[in-house]
N, C-alpha and C positions, 0 to 999 in steps of 0.2 A: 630903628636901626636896621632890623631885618629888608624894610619895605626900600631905604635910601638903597643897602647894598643891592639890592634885586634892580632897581630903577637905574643904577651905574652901571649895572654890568649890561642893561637892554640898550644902553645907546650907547658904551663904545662897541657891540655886538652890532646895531644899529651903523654906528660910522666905518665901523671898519666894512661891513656890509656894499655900502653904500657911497663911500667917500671912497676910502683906501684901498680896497681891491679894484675898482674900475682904473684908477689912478697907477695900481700900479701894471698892470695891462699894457695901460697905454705909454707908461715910460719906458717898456721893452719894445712896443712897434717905435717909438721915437727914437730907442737906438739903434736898431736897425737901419730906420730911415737915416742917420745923420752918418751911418757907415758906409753907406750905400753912395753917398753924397764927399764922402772923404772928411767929413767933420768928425766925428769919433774914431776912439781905433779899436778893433775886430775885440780886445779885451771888455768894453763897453758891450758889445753884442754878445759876447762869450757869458758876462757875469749877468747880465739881465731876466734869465730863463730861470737860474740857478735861484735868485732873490725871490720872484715872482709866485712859487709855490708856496713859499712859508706864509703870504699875506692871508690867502684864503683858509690854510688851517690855523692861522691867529685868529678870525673871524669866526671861524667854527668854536674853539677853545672859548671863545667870547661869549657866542649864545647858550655853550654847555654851562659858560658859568650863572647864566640868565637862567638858567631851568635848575640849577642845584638850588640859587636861593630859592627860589619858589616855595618849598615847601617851609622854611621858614618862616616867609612872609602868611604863608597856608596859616600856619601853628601863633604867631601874634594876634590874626585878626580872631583868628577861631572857626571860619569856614576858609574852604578852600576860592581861592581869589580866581574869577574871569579875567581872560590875557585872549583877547582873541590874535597874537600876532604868537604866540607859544603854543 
């Protein structure tokens, strides 16, 4: 149980990493770009910035919780576990 919860929380830390923060980056230059172009309205650009910080601290919050279980996973196996990416 300890070892699943550890292992869930390193790959949504893992996708949000990886996936969702690059992604969401680039849907702020894309609203930009489609403002600039008269396809969205200046609201789209305005709200973009505003969304775009929360992503990186859901990602941080994600691998804190990758390092909390740890030490649980530590205390089932009975030595402490190698993680070369924590």
């Amino acid at each position: 149980m300890a070892y699943a919860k550890w292992e869930a929380a390193v790959r949504r830390s893992e996708f949000l990493e990886k996936t969702v923060v690059p992604q969401a980056v680039h849907v702020e230059s894309l609203a930009r770009l489609a403002y600039q172009f008269g396809r969205a309205p200046l609201l789209n650009v305005l709200q973009a910035p505003i969304d775009v910080p929360d992503v990186p601290s859901q990602a941080l919050a994600a691998t804190a919780a990758a390092q909390s279980a740890l030490p649980a996973v530590d205390a089932a196996v009975g030595a402490p576990l190698r993680v070369e990416r924590f």
